[in-house]
C-alpha positions as CSV (number, residue, x, y, z in Angstrom):
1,X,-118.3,51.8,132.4
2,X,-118.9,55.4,133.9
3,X,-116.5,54.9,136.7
4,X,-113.8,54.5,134.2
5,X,-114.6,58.2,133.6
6,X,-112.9,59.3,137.1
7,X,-109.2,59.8,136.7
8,X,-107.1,61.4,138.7
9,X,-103.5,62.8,140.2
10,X,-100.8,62.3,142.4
11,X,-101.8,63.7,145.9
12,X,-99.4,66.9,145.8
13,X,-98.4,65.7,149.7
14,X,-100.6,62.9,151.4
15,X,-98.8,63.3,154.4
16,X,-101.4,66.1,155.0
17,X,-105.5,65.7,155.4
18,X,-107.5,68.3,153.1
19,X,-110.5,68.5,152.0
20,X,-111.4,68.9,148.4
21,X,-115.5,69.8,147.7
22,X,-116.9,69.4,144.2
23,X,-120.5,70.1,143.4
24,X,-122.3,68.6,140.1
25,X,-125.7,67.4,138.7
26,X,-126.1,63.9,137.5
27,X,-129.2,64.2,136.7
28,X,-131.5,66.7,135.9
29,X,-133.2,68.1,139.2
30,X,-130.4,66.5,141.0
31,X,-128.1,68.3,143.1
32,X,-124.4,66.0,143.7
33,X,-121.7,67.2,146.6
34,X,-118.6,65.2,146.8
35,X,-116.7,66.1,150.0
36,X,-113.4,63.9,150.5
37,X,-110.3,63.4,152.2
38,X,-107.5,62.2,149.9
39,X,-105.6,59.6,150.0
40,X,-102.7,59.4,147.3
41,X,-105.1,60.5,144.5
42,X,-107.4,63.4,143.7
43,X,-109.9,63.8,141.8
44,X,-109.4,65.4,138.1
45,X,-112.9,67.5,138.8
46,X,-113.2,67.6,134.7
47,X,-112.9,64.1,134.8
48,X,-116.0,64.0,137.7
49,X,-118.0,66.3,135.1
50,X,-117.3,63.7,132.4
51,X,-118.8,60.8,135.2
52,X,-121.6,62.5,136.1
53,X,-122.6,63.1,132.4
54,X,-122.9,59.3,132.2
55,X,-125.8,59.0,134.7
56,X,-128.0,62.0,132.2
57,X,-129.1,58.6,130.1
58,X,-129.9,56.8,133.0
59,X,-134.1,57.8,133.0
60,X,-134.8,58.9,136.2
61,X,-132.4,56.8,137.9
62,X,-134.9,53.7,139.1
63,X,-133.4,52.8,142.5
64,X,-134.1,57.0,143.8
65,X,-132.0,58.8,145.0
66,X,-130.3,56.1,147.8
67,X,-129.2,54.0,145.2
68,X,-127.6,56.5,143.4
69,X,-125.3,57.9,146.2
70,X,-124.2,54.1,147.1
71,X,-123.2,53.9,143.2
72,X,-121.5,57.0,143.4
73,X,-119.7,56.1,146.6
74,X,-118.8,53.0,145.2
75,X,-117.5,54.3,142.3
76,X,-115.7,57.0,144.3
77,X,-114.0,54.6,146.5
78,X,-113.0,52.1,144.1
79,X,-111.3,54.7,141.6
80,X,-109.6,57.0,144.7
81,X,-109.8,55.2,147.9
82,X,-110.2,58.4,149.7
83,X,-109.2,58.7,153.5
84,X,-113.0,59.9,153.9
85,X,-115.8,60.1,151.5
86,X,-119.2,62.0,151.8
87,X,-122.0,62.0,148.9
88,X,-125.0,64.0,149.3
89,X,-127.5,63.9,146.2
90,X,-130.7,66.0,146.9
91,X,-133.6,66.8,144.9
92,X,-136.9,69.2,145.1
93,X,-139.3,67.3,143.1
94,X,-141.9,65.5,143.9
95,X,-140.8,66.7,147.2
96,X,-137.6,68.0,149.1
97,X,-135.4,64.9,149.3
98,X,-131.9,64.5,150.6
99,X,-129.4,61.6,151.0
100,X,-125.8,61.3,152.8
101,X,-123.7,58.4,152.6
102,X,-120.5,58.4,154.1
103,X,-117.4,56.0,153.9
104,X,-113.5,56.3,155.7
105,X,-110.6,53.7,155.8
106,X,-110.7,51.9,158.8
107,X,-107.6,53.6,160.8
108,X,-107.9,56.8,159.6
109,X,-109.5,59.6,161.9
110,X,-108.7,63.3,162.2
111,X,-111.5,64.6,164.5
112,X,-109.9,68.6,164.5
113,X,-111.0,68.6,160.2
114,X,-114.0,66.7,161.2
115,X,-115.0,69.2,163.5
116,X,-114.7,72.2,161.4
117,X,-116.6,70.8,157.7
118,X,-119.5,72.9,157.7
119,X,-123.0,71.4,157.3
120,X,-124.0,71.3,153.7
């Protein structure tokens, strides 16, 4: 399973939000940025290159591009239970074509980071 592909590390404090940005292509054409508040785990980002090499067998990914953010954010969620999660996957071809799904826990809110994460 490509989810078993995430792994990841202590949080070095999780009494503090951060926010850690990695950028990727699952498939070809297919732009991937994962924004994310930890929780007590981050994100090995070599193991995240290793996950999204699973979806390049996947032949143009049949659900588009919505389905493959929800699997992503899924998978994301279940391997790290993040604080906050964001997935954007965008694409030129045919046409310009973005998606952002988002996900938190249900008591966590820090509006001051929320406020400054610049648009992607």
């Amino acid at each position: 399973m490509r989810r078993e592909r995430l792994s990841t590390r202590p949080s070095p404090d999780a009494r503090h939000d951060f926010l850690v940005e990695l950028r990727g292509e699952p498939l070809p054409g297919v732009r991937l940025t994962l924004r994310l508040v930890p929780d007590l785990l981050v994100p090995e980002p070599a193991s995240v290159t290793a996950y999204l090499a699973e979806f390049t067998g996947v032949d143009g990914f049949a659900g588009g591009l919505e389905t493959l953010a929800v699997a992503i954010l899924d998978d994301v969620n279940n391997e790290l239970v993040p604080r906050w999660v964001e997935v954007t996957v965008e694409s030129e071809e045919p046409l310009p074509h973005r998606v952002v799904i988002e996900d938190r826990q249900p008591t966590w809110d820090n509006p001051r980071l929320m406020e400054r994460l610049r648009p992607i």
